[in-house]
C-alpha positions as CSV (number, residue, x, y, z in Angstrom):
1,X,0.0,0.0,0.0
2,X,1.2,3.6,-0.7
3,X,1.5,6.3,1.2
4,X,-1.3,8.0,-0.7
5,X,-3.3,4.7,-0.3
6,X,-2.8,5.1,3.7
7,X,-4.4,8.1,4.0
8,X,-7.4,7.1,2.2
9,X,-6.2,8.3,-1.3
10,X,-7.2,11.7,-0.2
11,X,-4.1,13.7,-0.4
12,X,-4.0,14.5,3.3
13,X,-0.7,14.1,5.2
14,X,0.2,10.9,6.3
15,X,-1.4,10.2,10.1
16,X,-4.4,12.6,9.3
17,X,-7.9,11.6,10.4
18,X,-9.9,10.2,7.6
19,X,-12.0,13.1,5.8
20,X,-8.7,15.2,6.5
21,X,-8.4,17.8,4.0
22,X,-5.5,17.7,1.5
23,X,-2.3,20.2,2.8
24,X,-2.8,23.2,1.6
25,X,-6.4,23.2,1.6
26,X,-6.4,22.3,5.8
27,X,-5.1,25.3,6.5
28,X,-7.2,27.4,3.7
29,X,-10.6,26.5,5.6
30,X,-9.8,28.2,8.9
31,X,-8.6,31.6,7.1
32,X,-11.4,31.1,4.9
33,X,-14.3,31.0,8.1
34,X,-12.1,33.9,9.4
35,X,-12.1,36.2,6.4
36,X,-15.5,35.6,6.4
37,X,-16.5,36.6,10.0
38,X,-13.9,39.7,9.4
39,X,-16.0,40.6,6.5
40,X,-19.4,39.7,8.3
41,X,-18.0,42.4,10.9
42,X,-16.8,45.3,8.8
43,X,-20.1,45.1,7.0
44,X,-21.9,45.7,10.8
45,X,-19.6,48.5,11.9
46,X,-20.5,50.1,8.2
47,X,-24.1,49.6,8.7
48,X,-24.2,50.7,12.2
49,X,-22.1,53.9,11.1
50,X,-24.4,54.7,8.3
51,X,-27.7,54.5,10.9
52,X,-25.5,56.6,13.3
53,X,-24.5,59.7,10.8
54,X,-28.4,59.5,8.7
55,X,-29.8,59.8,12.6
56,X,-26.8,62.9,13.2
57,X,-25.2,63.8,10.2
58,X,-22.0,66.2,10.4
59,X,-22.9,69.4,9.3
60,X,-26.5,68.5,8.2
61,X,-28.6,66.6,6.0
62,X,-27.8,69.8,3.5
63,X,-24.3,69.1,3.7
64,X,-24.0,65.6,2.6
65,X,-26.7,65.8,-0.4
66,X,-25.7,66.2,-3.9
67,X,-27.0,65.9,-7.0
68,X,-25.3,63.0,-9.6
69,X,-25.4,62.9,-13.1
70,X,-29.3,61.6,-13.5
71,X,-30.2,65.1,-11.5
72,X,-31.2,62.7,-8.5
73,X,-30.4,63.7,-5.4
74,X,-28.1,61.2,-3.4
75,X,-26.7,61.2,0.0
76,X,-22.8,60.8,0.1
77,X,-22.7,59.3,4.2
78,X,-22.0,56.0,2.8
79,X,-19.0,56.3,1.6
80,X,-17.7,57.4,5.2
81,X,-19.5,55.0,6.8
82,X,-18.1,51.8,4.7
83,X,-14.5,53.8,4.9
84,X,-15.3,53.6,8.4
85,X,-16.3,50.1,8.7
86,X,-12.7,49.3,6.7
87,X,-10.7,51.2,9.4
88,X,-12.0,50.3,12.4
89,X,-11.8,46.2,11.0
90,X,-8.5,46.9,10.3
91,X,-7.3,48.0,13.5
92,X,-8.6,45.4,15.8
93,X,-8.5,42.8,13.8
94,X,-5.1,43.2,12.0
95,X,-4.1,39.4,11.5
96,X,-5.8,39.2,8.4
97,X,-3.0,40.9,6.9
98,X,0.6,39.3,6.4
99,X,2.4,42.0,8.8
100,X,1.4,44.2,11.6
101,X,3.0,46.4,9.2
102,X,0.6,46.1,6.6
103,X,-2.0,46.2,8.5
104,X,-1.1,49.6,10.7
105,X,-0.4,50.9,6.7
106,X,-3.8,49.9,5.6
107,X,-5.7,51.7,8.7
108,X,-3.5,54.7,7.6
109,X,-4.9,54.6,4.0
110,X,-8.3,54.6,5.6
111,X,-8.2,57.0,8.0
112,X,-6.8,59.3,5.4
113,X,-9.3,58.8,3.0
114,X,-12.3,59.1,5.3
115,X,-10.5,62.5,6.8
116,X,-10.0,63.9,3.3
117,X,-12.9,62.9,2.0
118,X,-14.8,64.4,4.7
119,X,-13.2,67.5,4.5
120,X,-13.9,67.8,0.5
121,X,-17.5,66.7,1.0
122,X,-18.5,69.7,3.9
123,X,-16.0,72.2,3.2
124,X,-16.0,72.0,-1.1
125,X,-18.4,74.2,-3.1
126,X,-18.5,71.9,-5.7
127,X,-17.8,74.3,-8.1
128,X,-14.5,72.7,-9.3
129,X,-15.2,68.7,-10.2
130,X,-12.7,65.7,-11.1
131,X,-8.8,65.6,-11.1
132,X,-8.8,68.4,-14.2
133,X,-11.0,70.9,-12.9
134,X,-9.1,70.6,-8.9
135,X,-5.3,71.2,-10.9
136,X,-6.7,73.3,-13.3
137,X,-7.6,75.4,-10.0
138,X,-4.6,75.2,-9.0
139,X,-2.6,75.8,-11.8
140,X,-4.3,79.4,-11.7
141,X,-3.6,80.0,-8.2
142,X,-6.7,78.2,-6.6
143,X,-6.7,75.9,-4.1
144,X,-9.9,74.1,-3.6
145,X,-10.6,71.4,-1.2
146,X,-10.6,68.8,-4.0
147,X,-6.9,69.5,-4.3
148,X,-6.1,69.6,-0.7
149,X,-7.7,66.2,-0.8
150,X,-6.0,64.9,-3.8
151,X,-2.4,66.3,-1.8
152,X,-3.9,64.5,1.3
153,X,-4.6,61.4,-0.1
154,X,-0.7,61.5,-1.8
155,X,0.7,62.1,1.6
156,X,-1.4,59.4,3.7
157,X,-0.7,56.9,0.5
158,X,3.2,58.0,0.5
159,X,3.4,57.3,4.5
160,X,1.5,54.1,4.3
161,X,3.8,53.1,1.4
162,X,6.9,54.1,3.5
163,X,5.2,51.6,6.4
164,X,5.3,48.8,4.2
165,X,8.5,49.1,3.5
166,X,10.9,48.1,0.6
167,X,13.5,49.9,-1.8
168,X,12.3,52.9,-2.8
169,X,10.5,51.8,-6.5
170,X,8.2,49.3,-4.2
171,X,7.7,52.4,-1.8
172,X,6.8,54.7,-5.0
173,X,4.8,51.7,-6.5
174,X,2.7,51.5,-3.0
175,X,1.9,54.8,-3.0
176,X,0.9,55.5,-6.3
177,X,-1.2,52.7,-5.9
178,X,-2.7,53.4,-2.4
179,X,-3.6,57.4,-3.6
180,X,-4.7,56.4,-7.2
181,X,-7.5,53.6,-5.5
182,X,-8.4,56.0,-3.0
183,X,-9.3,58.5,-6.2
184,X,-10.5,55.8,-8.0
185,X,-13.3,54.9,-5.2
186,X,-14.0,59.0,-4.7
187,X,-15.1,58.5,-8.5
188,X,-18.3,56.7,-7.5
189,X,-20.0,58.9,-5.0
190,X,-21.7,60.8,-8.1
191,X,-21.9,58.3,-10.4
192,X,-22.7,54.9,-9.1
């Protein structure tokens, strides 16, 4: 009899309990159940941050209404709230990641998002729209909140690049990447 014979012609280790999983799949079930209850959980703290700022939100209801591209008017609290529900996961529940590192980097991408995005959403007249119209603004001596947000978001990516770590093409390559999604995700508050 083989080895693989032994074991019930499963492909679990040698010695395992019959119905063992294969190798590399017994370890895949446990971070599987646990992504899943760290999703389960980000999901709740979003939800119960959305009910919290529609009961009270920052500013005013006024504040956080605009109109997108169909001329409806839509609320932009949810983006905060799911930001929020991101962060918070992140930092009590870090071992999801591969480094405390990475994790403390991630919350840092996060929290800088939410902050600048905040700020653009209550203090910005919305005059000035999309990465053209915020450094065309500035170009002419301007600085709108959309800018300050767009320099935010470079900073917090370039210090959560500088967290993870690495020569300085994987720090440059982390940052541009951290900033550009962040920018990427502000796209959808107007058009879903």
């Amino acid at each position: 009899m083989t080895r693989r014979g032994a074991a019930g012609g499963s492909g679990a280790p040698p010695g395992a309990p019959p119905g063992a999983l294969p190798g590399a799949l017994s370890g895949a079930l446990p971070g599987a159940l646990s992504a899943a209850v760290a999703g389960f959980a980000a999901g709740g703290v979003a939800r119960a941050a959305y009910a919290a700022l529609r009961r009270h939100p920052p500013g005013g209801e006024k504040a956080w209404t605009r109109t997108n591209h169909r001329g409806e008017a839509v609320t932009l609290l949810e983006g905060p709230a799911v930001a929020m529900g991101a962060v918070v996961i992140q930092a009590i529940y870090p071992e999801r990641t591969v480094a405390p590192r990475t994790a403390r980097a991630l919350a840092l991408a996060g929290a800088g998002a939410v902050g600048f995005g905040i700020y653009d959403d209550l203090a910005g007249s919305g005059k000035r729209r999309g990465l053209r119209g915020h450094l065309g603004a500035l170009a002419r001596g301007e600085v709108t909140t959309g800018a300050v947000k767009l320099g935010g978001l470079a900073a917090t990516g370039l210090a959560s690049g500088l967290l993870i770590g690495g020569d300085p093409s994987d720090v440059a390559i982390n940052a541009g990447l951290i900033a550009g999604g962040a920018n990427l995700l502000n796209l959808f508050d107007l058009r879903p």
